[in-house]
C-alpha positions, 0 to 999 in steps of 0.5 A, spaced: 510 894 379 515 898 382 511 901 387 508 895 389 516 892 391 517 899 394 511 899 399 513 892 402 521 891 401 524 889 408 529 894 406 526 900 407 526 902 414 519 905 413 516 899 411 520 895 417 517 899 421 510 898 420 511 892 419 514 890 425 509 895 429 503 890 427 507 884 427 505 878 432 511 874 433 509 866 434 513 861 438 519 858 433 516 853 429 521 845 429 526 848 423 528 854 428 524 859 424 520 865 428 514 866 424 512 873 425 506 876 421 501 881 420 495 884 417 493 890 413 500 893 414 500 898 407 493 897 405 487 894 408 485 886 407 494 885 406 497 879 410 505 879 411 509 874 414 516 873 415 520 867 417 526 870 421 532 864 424 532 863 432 539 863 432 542 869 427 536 872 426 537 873 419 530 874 415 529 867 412 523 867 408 518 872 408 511 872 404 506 878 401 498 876 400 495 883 397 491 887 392 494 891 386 491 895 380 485 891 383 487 883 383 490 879 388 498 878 388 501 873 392 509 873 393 514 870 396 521 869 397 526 865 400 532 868 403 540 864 404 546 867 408 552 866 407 557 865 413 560 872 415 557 874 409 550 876 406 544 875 407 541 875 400 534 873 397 535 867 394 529 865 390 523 868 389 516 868 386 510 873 383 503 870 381 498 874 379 492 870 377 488 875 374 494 876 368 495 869 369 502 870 371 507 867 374 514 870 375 520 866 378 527 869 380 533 864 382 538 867 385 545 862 383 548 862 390 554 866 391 561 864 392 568 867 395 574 868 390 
């Protein structure tokens, strides 16, 4: 699963890169989202989308439909920034239907001291 996660980390100026190289970038839909997507960004048949704020430009949603050890894997996740903080990823989803396997990650908002 590691590489999985590493091959589509937006993190990873590689991945980025490549992802960005292939991007379409779509008008901002009513909530102030740029939506900007991609296929077959490390392997044939993958689709990427991320979501990215018109006003910060600050990753706010991004989503990964692909294949892994020959099932389909569907991730998202859903990002928040804390004002003159981080842009952190705040919740994410994993489903692996093949396994019938879901996994949820909740990331409790972070505070100031």
């Amino acid at each position: 699963m590691d590489i999985f996660l590493g091959n589509y980390s937006p993190d990873d100026q590689r991945n980025g890169s490549l992802f960005l190289s292939k991007a379409t970038f779509h008008s901002p839909d009513s909530d102030g989202q740029i939506p900007v997507s991609a296929e077959n960004v490390n392997i044939n048949g993958d689709n990427m989308s991320w979501w990215i704020d018109k006003n910060t430009y600050f990753l706010t949603k991004r989503s990964i439909s692909t294949t892994f050890k020959g099932g389909n894997i569907e991730f998202t996740a859903t990002y928040k920034y804390i004002p003159g903080g981080i842009n952190y990823m705040a919740y994410a989803e994993l489903l692996i239907p093949a396994k019938n396997l879901i996994v949820r990650i909740h990331y409790f908002d972070y505070k100031k001291n």
